[in-house]
C-alpha positions in Angstrom: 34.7 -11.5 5.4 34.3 -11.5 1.8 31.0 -12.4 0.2 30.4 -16.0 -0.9 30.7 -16.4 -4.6 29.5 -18.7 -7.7 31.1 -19.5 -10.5 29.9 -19.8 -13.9 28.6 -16.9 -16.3 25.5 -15.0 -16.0 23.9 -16.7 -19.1 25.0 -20.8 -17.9 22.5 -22.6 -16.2 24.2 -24.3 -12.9 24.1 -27.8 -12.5 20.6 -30.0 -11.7 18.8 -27.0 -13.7 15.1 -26.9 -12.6 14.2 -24.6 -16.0 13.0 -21.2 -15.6 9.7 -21.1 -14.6 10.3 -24.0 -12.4 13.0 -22.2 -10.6 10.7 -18.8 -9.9 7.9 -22.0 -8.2 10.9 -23.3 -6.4 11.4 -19.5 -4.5 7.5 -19.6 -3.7 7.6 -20.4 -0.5 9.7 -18.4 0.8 8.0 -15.1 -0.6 5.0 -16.3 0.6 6.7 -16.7 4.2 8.2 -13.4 3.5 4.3 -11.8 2.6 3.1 -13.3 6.0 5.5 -11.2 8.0 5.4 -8.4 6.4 1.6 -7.7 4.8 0.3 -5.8 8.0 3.0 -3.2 8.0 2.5 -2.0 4.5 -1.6 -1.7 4.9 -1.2 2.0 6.0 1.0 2.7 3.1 -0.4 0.8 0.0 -4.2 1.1 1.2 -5.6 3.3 4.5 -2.9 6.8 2.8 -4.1 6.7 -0.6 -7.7 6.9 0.8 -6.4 9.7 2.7 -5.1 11.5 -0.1 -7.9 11.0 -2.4 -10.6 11.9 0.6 -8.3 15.2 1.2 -7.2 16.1 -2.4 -10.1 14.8 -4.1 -13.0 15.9 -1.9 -11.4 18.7 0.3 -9.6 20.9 -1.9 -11.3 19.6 -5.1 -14.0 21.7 -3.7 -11.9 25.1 -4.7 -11.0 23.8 -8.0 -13.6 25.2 -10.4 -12.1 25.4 -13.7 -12.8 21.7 -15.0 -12.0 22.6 -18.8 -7.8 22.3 -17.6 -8.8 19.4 -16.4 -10.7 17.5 -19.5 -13.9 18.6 -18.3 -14.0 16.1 -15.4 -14.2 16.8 -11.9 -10.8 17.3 -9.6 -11.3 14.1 -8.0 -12.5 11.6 -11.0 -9.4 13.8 -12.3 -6.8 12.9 -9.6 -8.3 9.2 -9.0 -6.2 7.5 -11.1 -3.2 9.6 -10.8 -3.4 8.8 -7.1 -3.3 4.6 -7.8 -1.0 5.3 -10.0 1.9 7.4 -8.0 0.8 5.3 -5.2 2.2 2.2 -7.5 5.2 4.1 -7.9 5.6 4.7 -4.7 4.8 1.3 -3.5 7.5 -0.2 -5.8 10.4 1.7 -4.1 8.8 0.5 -1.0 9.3 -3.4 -2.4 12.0 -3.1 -4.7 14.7 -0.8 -2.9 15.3 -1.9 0.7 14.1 -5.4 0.8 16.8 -6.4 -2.1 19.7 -4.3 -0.9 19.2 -5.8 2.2 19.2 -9.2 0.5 23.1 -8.2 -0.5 24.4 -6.2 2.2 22.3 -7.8 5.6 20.5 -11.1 5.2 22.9 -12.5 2.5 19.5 -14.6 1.4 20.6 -13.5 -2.4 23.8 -15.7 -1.7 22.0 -18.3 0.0 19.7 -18.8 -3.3 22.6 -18.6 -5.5 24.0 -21.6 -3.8 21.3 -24.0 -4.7 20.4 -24.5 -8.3 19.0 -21.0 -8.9 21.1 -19.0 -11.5 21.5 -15.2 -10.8 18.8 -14.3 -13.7 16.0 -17.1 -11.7 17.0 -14.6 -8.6 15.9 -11.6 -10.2 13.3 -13.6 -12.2 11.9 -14.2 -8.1 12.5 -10.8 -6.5 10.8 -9.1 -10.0 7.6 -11.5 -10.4 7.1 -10.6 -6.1 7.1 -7.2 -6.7 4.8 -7.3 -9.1 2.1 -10.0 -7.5 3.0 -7.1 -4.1 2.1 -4.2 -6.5 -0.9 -6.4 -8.3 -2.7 -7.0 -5.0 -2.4 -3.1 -4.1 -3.5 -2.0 -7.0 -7.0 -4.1 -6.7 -7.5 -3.1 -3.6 -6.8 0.5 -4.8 -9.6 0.2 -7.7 -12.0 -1.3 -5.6 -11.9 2.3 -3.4 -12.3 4.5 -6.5 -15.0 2.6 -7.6 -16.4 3.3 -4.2 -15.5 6.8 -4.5 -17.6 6.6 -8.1 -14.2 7.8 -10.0 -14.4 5.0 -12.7 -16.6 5.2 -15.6 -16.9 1.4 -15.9 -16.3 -2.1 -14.9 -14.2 -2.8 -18.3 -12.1 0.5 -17.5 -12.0 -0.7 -14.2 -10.1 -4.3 -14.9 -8.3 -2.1 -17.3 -6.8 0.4 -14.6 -5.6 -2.8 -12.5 -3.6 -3.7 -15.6 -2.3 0.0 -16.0 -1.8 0.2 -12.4 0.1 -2.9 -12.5 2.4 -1.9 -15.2 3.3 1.3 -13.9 4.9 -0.2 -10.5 6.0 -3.1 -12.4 8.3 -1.2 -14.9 9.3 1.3 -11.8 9.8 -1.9 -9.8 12.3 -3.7 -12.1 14.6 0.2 -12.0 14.9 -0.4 -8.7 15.4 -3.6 -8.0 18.2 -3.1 -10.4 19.2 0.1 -8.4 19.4 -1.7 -5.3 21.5 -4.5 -6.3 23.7 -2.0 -7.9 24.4 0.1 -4.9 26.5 0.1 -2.2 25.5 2.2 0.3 22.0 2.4 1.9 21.9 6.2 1.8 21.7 5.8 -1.6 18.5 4.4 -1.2 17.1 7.5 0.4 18.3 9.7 -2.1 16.5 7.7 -4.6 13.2 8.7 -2.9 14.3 12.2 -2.6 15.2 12.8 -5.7 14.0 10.1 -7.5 10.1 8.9 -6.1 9.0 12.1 -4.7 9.9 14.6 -8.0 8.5 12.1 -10.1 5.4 11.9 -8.4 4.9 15.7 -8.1 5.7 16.4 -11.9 3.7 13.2 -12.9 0.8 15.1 -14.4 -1.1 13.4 -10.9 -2.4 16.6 -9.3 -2.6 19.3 -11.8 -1.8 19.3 -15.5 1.3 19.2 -16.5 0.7 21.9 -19.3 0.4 24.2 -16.3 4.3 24.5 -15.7 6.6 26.3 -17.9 7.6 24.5 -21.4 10.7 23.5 -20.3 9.4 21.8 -17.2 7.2 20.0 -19.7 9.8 18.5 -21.6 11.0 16.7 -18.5 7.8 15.7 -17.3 6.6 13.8 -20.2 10.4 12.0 -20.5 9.9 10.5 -16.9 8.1 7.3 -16.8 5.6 8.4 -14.0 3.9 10.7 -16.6 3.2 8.1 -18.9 1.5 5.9 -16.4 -0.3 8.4 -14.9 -2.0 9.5 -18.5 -2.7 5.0 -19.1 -4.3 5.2 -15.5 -6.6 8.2 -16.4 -7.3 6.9 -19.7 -8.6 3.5 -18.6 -10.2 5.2 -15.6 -12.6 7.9 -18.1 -12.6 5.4 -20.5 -10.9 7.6 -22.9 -8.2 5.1 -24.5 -6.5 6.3 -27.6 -3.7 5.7 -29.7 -1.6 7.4 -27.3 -2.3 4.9 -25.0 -0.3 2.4 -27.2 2.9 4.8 -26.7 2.0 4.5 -22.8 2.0 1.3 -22.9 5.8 0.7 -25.1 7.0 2.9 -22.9 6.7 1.5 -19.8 7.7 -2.0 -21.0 10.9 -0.5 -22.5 11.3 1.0 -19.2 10.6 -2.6 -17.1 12.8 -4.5 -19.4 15.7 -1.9 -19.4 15.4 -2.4 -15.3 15.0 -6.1 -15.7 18.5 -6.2 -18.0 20.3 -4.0 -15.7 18.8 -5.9 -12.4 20.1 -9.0 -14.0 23.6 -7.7 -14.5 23.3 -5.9 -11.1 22.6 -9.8 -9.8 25.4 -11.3 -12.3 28.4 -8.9 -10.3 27.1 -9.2 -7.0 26.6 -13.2 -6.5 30.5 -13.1 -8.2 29.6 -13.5 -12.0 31.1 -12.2 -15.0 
């Protein structure tokens, strides 16, 4: 059976138009009915594993890490703190943005079903990116809150700040693959993207150890990948060290959300059947 269909380009607005914003209210409901099944099963990953990782990292072998001058004369865990909210961002927006939208093409057709009322394909994304990012919001408060437990943040200003980095980070990384999801066509695809996509990023983000501890050329790639830049935002706003590098952070990873956004929205355009 084919797929169902609408007509119209990707840029028209289909008949009884309820505006932009009031079209991302309209899909509301059923994300929150969708956060009501689904909350308790991403606890472990989003909140009780990045406590284990910091306890582990931070406390356990943070004990054998002596030389805090690599490490911007701070201690290995007040160093890997926000590296840790911040790869767990990235990590968490795979988790949101890679199955549950491929499986809204490929099982429970509920992207067709939306673009049969009077939602165009750009209010669908518009829905599935602003979830993501309320998903990734609320793990990243909940995040904070345990470093500043931990006593890893150097104030309450840095503190708010860090939910705003945090944010961004999963947000930009969100809107890649939500535009990856739609794009594909195969659901093996989606594991490769953790493979070789989530789990390099995270272990050359600059999260762990410095990146200036690999060879040059390793370098080079680290500080091109997204990951890096939010990782150095996080740690800025988590020391209370914010710079005008900070700026380029920031451009960065809104040039990397809104490339994702665009290609989402063209993702969305040739899947629902526009052109």
């Amino acid at each position: 059976m084919s797929a169902p269909t609408i007509s119209g380009t990707l840029h028209e607005r289909p008949p009884g138009d309820p505006g932009r914003w009031a079209a991302v209210r309209r899909q509301v409901p059923y994300y929150v009915t969708v956060l009501r099944r689904t909350w308790r099963g991403s606890i472990f990953s989003y909140a009780i594993l990045p406590v284990i990782m910091l306890a582990s990292f931070g406390l356990g072998l943070g004990s054998f890490v002596n030389d805090d001058s690599a490490l911007g004369g701070v201690d290995y865990l007040v160093f890997i703190a926000p590296g840790i909210l911040a790869t767990s961002a990235l990590t968490a927006a795979a988790g949101e943005g890679l199955y549950p939208v491929y499986a809204m093409f490929q099982w429970t057709k509920m992207a067709y079903a939306m673009s049969s009322t009077p939602l165009a394909a750009v209010d669908v994304v518009n829905g599935v990116v602003s979830y993501v990012t309320f998903r990734l919001a609320s793990a990243t408060v909940a995040l904070t809150i345990v470093l500043a437990f931990f006593g890893t943040l150097s104030s309450i200003g840095g503190a708010l700040l860090l939910v705003l980095a945090g944010t961004l980070v999963g947000a930009a990384h969100g809107a890649v693959f939500v535009g990856y999801a739609a794009w594909t066509g195969s659901d093996s695809s989606l594991t490769l993207m953790f493979r070789l996509g989530v789990i390099p990023m995270t272990m050359f983000s600059g999260a762990f150890f410095p990146i200036s501890q690999l060879p040059e050329w390793v370098q080079v790639i680290a500080y091109a990948l997204p990951a890096w830049h939010g990782v150095e935002l996080a740690r800025m706003c988590s020391t209370d060290t914010l710079d005008a590098w900070a700026l380029l952070h920031v451009a960065y990873l809104l040039v990397v959300g809104v490339v994702g956004w665009w290609w989402a929205r063209r993702a969305f355009g040739r899947r629902l059947g526009v052109q």
